[in-house]
ZAKOLKOL-880941 format. One line per field, with one value per atom (N, C-alpha, C): x negated, y negated, z; chain; residue number from 0. Coordinates in nm, 4 decimals, padded with zeros to 6 digits. Layout:
BEGIN
x <- X,...;
y <- Y,...;
z <- Z,...;
ch <- A,...;
i <- NUM,...;
END
This chain:
BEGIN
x <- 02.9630,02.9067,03.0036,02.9319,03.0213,03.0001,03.0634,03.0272,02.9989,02.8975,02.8018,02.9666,03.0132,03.0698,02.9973,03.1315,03.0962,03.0373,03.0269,03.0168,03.0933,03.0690,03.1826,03.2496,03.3256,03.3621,03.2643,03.1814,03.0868,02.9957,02.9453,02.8212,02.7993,02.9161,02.9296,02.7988,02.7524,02.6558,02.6509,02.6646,02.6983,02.6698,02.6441,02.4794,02.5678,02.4403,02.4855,02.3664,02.3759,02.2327,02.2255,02.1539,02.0894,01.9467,01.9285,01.8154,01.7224,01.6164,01.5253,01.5595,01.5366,01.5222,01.4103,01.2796,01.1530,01.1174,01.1570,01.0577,01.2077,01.2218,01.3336,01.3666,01.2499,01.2249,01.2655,01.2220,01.2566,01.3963,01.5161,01.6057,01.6217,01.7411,01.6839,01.8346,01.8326,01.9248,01.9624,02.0204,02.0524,02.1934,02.1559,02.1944,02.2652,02.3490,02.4081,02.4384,02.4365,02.4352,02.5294,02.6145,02.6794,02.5985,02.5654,02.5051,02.3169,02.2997,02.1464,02.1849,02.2702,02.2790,02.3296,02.3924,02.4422,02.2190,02.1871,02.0931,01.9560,01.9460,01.8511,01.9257,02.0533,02.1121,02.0900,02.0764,02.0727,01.8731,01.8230,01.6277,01.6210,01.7127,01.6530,01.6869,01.8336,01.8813,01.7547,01.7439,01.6652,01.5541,01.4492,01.3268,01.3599,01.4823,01.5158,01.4902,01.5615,01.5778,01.4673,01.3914,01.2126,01.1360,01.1406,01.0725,01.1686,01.2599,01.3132,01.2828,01.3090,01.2257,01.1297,00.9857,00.8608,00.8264,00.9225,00.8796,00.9990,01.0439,01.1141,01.0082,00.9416,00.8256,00.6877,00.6874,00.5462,00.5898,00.7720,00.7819,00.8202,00.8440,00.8322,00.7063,00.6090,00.4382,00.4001,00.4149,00.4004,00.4761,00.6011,00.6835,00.6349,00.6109,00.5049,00.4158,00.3253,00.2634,00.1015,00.1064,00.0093,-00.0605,-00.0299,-00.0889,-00.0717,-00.1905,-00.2117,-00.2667,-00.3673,-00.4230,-00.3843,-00.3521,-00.2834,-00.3255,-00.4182,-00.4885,-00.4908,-00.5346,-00.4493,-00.3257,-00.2269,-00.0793,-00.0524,-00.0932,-00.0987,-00.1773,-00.2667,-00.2974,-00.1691,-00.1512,-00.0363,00.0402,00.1180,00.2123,00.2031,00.1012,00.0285,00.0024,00.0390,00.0054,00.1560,00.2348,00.3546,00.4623,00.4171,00.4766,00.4134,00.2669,00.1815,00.3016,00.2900,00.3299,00.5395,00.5714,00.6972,00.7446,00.6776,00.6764,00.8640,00.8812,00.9970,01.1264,01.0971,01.2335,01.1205,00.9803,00.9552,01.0118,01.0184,01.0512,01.1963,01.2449,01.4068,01.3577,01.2821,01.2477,01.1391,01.1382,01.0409,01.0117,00.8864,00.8502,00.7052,00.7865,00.7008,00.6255,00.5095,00.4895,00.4941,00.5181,00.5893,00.5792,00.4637,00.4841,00.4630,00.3670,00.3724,00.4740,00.5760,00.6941,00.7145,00.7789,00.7521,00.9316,00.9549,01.1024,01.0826,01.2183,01.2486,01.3588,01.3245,01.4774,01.4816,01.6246,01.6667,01.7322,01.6678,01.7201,01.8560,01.9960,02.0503,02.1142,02.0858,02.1150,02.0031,01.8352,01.8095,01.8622,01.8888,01.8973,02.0298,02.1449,02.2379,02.2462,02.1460,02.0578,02.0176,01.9260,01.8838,01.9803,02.0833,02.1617,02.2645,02.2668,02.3394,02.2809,02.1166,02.0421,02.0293,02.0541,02.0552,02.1303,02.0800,02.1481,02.1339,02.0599,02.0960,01.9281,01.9111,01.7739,01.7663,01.6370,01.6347,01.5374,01.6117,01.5394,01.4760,01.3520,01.2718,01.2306,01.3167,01.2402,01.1925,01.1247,01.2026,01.2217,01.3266,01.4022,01.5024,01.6049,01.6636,01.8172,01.8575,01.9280,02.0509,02.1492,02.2912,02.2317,02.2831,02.2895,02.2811,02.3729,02.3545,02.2970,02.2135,02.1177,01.9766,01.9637,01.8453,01.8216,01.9667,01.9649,01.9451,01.9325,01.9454,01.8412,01.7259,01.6062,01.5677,01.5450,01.4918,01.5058,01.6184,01.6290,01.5526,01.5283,01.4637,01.3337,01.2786,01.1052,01.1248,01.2470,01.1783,01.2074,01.2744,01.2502,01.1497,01.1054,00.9710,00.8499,00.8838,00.8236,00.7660,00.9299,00.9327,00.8765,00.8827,00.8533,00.6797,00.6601,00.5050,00.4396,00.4970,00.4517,00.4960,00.5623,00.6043,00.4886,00.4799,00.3680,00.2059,00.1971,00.0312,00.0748,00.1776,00.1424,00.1330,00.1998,00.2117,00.0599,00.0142,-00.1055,-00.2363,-00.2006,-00.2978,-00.3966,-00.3079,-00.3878,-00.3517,-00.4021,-00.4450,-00.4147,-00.3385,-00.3043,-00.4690,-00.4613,-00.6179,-00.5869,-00.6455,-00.5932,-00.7266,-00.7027,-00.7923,-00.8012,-00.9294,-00.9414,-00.9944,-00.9753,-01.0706,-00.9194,-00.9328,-00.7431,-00.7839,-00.9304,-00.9430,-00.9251,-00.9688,-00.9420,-00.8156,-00.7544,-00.6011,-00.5152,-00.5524,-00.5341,-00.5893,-00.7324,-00.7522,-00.7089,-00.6397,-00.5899,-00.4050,-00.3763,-00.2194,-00.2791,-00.3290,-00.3476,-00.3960,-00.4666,-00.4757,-00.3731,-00.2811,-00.1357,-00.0522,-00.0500,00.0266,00.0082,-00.1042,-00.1652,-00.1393,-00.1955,-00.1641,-00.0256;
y <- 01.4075,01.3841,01.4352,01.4664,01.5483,01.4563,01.4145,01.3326,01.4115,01.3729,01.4877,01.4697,01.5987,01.5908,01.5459,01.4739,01.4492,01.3256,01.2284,01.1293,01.0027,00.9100,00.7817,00.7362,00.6902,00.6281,00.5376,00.4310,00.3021,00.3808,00.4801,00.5545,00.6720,00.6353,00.7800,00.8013,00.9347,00.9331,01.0656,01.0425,01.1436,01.1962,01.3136,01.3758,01.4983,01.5325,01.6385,01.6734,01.7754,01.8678,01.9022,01.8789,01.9047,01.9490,02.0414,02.0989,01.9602,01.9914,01.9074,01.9279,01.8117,01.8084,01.8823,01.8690,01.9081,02.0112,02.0231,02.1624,02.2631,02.3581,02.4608,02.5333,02.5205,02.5589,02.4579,02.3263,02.2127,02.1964,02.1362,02.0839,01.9133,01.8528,01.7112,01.7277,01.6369,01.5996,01.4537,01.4236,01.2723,01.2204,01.1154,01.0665,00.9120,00.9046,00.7665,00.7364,00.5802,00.5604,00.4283,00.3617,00.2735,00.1234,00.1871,00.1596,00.1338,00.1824,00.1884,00.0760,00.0792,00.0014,-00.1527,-00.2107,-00.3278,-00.3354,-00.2528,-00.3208,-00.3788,-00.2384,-00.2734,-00.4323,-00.4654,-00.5893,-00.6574,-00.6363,-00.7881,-00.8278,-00.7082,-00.7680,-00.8212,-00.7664,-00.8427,-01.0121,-01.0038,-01.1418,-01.2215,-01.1767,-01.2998,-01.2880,-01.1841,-01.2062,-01.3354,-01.3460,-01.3924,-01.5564,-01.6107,-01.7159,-01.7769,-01.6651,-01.6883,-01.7852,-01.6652,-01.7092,-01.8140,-01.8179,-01.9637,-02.0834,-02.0845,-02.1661,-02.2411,-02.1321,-02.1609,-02.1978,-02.1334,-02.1956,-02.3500,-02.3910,-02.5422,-02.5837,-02.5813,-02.6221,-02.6920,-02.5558,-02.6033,-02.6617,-02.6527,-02.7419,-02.8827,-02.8973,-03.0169,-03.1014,-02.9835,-03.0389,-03.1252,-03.0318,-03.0860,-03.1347,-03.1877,-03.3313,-03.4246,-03.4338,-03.5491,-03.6257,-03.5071,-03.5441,-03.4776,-03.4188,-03.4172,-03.2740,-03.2055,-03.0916,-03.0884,-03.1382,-03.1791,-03.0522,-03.0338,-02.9301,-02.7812,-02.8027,-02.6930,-02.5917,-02.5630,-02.3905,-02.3934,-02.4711,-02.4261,-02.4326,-02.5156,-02.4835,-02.3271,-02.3001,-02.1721,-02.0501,-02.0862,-01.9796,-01.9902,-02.0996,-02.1378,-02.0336,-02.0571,-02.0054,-01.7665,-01.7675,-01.6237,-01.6234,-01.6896,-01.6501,-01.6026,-01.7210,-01.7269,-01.5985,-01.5596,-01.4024,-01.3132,-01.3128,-01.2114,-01.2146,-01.3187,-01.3081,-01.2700,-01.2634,-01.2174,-01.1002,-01.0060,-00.8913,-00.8492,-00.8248,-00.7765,-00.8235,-00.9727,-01.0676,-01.1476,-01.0979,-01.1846,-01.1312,-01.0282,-00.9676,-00.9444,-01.0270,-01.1153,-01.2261,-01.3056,-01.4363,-01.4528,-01.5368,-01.6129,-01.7485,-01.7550,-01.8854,-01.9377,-02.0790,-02.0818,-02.2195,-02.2795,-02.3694,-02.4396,-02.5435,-02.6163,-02.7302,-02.8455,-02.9583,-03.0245,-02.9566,-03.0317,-02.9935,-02.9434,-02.9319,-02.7488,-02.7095,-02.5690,-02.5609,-02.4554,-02.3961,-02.2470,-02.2526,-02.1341,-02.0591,-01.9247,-01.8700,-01.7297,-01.7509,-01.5940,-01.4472,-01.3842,-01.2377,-01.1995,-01.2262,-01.1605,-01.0398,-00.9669,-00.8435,-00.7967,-00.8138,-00.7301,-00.7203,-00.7987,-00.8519,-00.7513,-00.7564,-00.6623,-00.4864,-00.4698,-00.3190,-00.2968,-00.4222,-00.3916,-00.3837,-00.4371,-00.4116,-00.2796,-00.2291,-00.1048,-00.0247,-00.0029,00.1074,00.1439,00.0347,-00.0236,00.1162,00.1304,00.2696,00.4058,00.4444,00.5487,00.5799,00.7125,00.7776,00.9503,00.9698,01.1303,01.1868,01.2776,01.4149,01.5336,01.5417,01.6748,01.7866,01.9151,02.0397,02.1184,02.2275,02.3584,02.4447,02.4133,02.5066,02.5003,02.6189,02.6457,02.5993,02.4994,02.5113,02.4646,02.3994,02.3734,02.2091,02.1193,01.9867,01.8931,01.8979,01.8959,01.9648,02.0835,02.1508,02.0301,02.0320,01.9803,01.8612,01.7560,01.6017,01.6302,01.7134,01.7548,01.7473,01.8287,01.8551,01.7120,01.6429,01.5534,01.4310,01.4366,01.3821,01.3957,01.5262,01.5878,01.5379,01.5470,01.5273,01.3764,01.2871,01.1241,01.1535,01.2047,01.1566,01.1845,01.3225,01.3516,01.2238,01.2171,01.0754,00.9734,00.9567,00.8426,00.8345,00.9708,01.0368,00.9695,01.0382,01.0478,00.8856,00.8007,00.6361,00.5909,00.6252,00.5554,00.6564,00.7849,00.7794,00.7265,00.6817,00.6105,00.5186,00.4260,00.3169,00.2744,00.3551,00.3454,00.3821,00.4437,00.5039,00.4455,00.3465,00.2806,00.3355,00.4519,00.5176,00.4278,00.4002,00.3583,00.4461,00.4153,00.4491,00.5263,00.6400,00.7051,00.7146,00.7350,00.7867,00.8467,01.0271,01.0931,01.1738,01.2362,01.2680,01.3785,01.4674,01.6064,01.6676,01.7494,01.8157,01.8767,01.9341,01.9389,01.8033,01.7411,01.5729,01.5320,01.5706,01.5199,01.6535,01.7639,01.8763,01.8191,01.7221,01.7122,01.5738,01.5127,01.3604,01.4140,01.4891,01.5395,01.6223,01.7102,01.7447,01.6624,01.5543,01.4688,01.4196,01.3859,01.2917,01.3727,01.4936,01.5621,01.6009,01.6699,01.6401,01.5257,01.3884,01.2806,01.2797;
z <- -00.6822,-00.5505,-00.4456,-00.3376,-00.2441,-00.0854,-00.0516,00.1308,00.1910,00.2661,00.4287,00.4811,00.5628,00.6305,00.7557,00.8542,01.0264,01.0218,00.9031,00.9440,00.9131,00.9688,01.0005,00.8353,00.8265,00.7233,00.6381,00.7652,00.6952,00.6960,00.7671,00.7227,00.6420,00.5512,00.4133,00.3351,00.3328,00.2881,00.1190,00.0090,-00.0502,-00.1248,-00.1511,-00.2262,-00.2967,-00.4204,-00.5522,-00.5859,-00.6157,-00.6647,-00.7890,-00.8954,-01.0051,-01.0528,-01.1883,-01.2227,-01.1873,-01.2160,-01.2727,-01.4363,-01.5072,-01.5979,-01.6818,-01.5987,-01.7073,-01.6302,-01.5052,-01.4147,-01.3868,-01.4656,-01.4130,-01.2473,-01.1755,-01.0669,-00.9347,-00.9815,-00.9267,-00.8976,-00.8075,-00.7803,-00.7568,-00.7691,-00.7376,-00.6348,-00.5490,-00.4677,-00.4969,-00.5885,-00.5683,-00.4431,-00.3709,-00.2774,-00.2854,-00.1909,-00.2349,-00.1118,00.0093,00.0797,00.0673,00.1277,00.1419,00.2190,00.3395,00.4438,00.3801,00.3294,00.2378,00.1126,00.0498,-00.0491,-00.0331,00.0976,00.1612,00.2436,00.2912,00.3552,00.2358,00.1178,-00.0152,-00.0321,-00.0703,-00.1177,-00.0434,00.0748,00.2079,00.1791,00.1429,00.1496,00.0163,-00.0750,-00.2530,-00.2003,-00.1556,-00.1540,-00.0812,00.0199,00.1261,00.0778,-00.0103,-00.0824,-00.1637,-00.2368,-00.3609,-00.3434,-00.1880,-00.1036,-00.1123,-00.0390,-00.0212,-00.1507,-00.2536,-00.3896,-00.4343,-00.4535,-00.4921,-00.4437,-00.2768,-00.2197,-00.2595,-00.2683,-00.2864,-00.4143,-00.4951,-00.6386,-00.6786,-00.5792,-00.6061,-00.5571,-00.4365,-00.3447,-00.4505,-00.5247,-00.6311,-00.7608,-00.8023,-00.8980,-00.8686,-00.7005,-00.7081,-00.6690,-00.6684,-00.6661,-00.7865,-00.8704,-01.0355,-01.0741,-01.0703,-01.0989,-01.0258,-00.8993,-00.8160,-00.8503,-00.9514,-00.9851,-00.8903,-00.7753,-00.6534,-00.7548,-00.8619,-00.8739,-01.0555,-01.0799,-01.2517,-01.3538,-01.3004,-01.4038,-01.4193,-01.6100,-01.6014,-01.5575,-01.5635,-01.5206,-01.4138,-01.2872,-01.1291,-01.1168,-01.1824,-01.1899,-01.2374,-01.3679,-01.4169,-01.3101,-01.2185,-01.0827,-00.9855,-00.9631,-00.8553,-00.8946,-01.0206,-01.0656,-01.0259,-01.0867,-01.0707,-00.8840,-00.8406,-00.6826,-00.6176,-00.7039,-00.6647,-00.6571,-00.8244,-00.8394,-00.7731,-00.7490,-00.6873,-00.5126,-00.4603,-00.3129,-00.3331,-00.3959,-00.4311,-00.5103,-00.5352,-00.5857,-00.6121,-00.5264,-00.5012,-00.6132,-00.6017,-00.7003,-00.8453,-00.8189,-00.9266,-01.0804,-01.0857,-01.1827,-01.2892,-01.1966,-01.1957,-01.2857,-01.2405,-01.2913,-01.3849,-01.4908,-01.5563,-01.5100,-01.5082,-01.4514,-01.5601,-01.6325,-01.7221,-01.6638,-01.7885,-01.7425,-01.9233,-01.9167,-02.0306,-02.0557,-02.1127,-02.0818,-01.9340,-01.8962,-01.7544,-01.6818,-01.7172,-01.5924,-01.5727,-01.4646,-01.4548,-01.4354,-01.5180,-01.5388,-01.4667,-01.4425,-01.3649,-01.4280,-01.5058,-01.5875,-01.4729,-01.4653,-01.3790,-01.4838,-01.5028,-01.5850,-01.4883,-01.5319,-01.4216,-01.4182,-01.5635,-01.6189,-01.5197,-01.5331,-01.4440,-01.3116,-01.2321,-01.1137,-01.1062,-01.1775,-01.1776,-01.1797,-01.2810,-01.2207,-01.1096,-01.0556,-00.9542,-00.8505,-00.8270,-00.7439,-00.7475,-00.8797,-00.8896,-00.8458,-00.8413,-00.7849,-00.6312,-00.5768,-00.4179,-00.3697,-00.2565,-00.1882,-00.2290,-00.3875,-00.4467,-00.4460,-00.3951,-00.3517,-00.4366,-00.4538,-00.5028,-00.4072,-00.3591,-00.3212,-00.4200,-00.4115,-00.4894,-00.4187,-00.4449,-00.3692,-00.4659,-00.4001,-00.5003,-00.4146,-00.3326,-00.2160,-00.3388,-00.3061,-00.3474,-00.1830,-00.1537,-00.0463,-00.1162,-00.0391,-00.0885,-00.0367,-00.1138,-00.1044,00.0248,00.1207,00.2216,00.3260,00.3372,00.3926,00.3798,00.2298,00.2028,00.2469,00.2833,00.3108,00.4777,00.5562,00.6514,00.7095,00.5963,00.6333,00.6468,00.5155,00.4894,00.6388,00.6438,00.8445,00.8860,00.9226,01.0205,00.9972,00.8831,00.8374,00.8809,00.8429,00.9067,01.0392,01.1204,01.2590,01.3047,01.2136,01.2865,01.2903,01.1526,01.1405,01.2072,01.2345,01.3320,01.4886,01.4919,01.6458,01.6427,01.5273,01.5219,01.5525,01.4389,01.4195,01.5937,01.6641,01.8106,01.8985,01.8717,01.9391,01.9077,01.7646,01.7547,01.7508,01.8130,01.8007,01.9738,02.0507,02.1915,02.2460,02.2076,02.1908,02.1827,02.0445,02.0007,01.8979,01.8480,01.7206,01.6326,01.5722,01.4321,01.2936,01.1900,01.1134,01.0099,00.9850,00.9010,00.8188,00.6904,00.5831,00.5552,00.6124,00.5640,00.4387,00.3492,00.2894,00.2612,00.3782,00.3990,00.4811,00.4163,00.5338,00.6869,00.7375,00.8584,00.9434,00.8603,00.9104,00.9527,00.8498,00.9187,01.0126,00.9991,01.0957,01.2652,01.2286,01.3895,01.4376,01.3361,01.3882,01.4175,01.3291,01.4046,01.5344,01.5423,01.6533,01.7982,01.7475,01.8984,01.9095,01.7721,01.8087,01.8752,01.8766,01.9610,02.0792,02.0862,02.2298,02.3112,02.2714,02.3517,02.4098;
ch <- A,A,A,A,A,A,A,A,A,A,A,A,A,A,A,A,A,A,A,A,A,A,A,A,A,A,A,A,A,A,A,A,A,A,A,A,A,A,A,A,A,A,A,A,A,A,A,A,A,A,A,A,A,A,A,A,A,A,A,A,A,A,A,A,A,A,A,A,A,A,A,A,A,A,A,A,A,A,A,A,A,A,A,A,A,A,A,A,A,A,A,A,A,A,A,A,A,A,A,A,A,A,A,A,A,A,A,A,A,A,A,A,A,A,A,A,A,A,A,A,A,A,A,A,A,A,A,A,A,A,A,A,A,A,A,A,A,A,A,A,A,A,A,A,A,A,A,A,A,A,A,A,A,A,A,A,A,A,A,A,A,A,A,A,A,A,A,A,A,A,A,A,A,A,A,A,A,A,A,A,A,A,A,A,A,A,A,A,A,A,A,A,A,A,A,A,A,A,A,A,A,A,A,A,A,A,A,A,A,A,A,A,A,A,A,A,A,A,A,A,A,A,A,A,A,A,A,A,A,A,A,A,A,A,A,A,A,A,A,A,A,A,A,A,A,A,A,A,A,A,A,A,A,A,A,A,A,A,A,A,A,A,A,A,A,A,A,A,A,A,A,A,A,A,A,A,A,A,A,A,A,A,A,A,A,A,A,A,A,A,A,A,A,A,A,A,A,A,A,A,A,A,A,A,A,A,A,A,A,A,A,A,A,A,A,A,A,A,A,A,A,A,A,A,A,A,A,A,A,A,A,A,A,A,A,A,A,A,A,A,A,A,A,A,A,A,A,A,A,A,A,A,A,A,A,A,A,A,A,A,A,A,A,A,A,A,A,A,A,A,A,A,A,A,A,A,A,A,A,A,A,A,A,A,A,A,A,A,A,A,A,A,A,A,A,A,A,A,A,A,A,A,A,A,A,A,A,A,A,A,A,A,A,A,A,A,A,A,A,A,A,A,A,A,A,A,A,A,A,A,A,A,A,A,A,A,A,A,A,A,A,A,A,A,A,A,A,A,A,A,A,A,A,A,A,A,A,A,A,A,A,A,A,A,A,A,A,A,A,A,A,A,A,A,A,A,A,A,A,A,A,A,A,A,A,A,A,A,A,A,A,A,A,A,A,A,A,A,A,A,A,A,A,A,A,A,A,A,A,A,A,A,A,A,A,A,A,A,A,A,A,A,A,A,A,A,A,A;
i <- 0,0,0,1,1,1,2,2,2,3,3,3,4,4,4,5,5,5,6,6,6,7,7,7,8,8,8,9,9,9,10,10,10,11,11,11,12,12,12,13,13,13,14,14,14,15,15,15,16,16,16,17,17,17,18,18,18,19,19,19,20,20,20,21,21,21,22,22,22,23,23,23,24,24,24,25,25,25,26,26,26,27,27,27,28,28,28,29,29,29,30,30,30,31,31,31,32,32,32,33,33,33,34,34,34,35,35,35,36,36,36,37,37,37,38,38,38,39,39,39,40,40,40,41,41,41,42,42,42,43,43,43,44,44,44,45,45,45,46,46,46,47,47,47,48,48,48,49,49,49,50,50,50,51,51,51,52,52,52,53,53,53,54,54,54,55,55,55,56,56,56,57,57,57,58,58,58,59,59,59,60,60,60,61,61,61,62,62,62,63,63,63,64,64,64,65,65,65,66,66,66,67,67,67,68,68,68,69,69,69,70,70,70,71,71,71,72,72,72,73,73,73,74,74,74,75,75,75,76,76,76,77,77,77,78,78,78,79,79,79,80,80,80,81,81,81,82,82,82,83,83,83,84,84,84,85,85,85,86,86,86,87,87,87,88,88,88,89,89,89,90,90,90,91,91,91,92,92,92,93,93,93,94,94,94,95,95,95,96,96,96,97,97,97,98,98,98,99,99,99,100,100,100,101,101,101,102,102,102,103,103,103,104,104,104,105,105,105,106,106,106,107,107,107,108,108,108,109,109,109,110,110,110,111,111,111,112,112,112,113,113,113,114,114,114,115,115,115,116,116,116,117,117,117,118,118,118,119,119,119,120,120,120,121,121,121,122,122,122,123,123,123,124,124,124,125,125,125,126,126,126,127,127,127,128,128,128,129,129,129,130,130,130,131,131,131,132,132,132,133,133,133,134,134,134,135,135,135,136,136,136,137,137,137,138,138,138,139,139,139,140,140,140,141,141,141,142,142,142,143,143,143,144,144,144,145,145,145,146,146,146,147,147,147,148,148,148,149,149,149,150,150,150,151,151,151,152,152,152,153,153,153,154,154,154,155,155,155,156,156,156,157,157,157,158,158,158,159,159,159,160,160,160,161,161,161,162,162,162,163,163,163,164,164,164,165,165,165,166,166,166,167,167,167,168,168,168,169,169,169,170,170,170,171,171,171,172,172,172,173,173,173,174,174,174,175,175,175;
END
C-alpha cells in the first residue's frame, strides 16, 4: 500500500492496485482509510448497544412472564434480528425453555472490525492508484452536489427504468 500524498496524518488514506483476479482487463484499487475504519467501528458499536438493549428488553418480557407463547416469542425474536441487521449476525438468539439466551460470535465480530475502513475500487481504466482514488472523489462529490440539489429542490429520489428517463430527470436536476 502506498499513502495519497498531501494529506493530514489522521486522514491517511492508502491505496494499491491489483489484477482482477477473474477479469484480466479489470483492475481493483484496494483502499484503506483510518478515519473510515474508527467511523465503520463507532456505527457497529452503537448498532450493537441498540440490539442488546432491545433484546434484554424482550428477555426480560419473557422472564416476567407478560409474553408466553412460544411462537410470538419466536416472531418477537425474528423481528428483533430483522430490525438489527447490521449486529444481528454477531449474535445468536435462541429461545430455550421458556427463557431467551443471547450468545455473541466474537470471532465474527472481530472480522468485522478488521474489515472496517478497507474499500475496493473496480475499473478497467488502466490509471495509477491514486489517479483512480481521485476520480472516485470526484464522482461522490458530484454526488453529493446532486442529492443537495433534489433535496433543496424537492425532487424526489426516481428510480427509473428506461435510460431517456433518467437522461430527462438529470437534466431537470441540472437545469434547476
Amino acid at each position: 500500500f502506498t499513502p495519497l500524498a498531501g494529506r493530514d496524518a489522521d486522514e491517511q488514506v492508502e491505496v494499491k492496485t491489483i489484477v482482477h483476479p477473474d477479469m484480466a482487463d479489470d483492475r481493483l484499487v484496494l483502499c484503506r482509510s483510518m478515519k473510515r475504519r474508527e467511523k465503520e467501528q463507532a456505527m457497529i458499536s452503537k448498532a450493537e448497544e441498540r440490539f442488546i438493549k432491545d433484546a434484554e428488553a424482550l428477555r426480560t418480557r419473557v422472564a416476567q412472564g407478560r409474553l408466553k407463547d412460544p411462537e410470538k416469542i419466536l416472531k418477537k425474536i425474528g423481528g428483533l434480528l430483522a430490525k438489527h441487521p447490521r449486529v444481528a449476525r454477531f449474535h445468536e438468539v435462541t429461545l430455550t425453555d421458556g427463557a431467551i439466551s443471547i450468545c455473541k460470535d466474537d470471532s465474527k465480530l472481530d472480522a468485522a472490525f478488521d474489515l472496517c475502513g478497507d474499500y475496493v475500487l473496480r475499473t478497467d481504466q488502466h490509471f495509477q492508484a491514486d489517479e483512480l482514488w481521485a476520480l472516485y472523489m470526484t464522482l461522490l462529490k458530484a454526488e453529493a452536489g446532486f442529492k443537495m440539489l433534489k433535496g433543496t429542490l424537492g425532487l424526489r429520489p426516481n428510480f427509473h427504468q428506461k435510460e431517456f428517463r433518467v437522461d430527462g430527470h438529470i437534466f431537470i436536476t441540472v437545469l434547476a
